[in-house]
N, C-alpha and C positions, 0 to 999 in steps of 0.2 A: 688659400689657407693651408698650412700644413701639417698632415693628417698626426693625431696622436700620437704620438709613442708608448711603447708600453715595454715594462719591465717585468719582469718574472722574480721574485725572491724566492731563492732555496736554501730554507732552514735543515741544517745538518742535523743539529741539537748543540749545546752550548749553552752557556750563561749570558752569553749574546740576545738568546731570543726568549728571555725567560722577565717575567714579570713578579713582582711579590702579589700573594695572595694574601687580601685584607684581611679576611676570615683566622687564615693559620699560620700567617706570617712566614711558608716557604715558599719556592722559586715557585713558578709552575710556568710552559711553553706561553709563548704571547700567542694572540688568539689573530690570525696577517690579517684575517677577513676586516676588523675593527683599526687597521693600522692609520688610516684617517681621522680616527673619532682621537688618537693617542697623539696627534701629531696633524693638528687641522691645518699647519701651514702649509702641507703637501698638496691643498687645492691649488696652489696661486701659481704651481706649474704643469703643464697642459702634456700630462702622461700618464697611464692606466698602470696601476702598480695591481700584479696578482702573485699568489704564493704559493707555493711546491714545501710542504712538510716531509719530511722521512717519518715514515712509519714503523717500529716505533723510531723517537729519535736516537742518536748517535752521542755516547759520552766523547767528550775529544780524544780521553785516553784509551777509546776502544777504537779507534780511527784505521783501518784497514785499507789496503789495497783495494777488495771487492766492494766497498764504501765510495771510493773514490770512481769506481767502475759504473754504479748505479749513478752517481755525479755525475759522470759524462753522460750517460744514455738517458737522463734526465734533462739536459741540455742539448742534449741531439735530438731528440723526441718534440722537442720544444722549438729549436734553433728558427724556421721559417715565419714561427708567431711573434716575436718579443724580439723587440730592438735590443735588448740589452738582459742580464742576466745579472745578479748581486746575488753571493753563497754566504749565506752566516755561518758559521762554524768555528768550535771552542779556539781554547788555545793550546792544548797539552799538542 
């Protein structure tokens, strides 16, 4: 059998990774650790999905070179654990 795979999501910040809040009806960052309870069809494929937030997050229109610098050493940092890497991030 062959071994799991696993993916790493890195939220930049973005509208991308933003959910409505019931309460106040604005954006607020989606919470990765629940990203199965949002999307149970993610069981029926045989891969560990974990996530990498920026802290704080990144407007797209603030999107810098040193932003994209942390990006890389985040995925370098990473590169030997996770098959695979997926960067959410705005559109500006």
């Amino acid at each position: 059998m062959k071994n799991q795979a696993s993916i790493l999501i890195i939220y930049t910040g973005g509208t991308i990774g933003m959910c409505k809040d019931h309460e106040t009806g604005s954006l607020i960052p989606v919470n990765f650790s629940e990203l199965r309870n949002h999307i149970p069809s993610l069981d029926l494929f045989n891969f560990k999905i974990e996530s990498y937030s920026f802290d704080p997050i990144i407007d797209s229109a603030n999107m810098k070179p040193e932003f994209w610098i942390k990006l890389a050493q985040v995925i370098e940092d990473n590169y030997k654990i996770y098959d695979g890497f997926v960067i959410l991030h705005g559109s500006d």
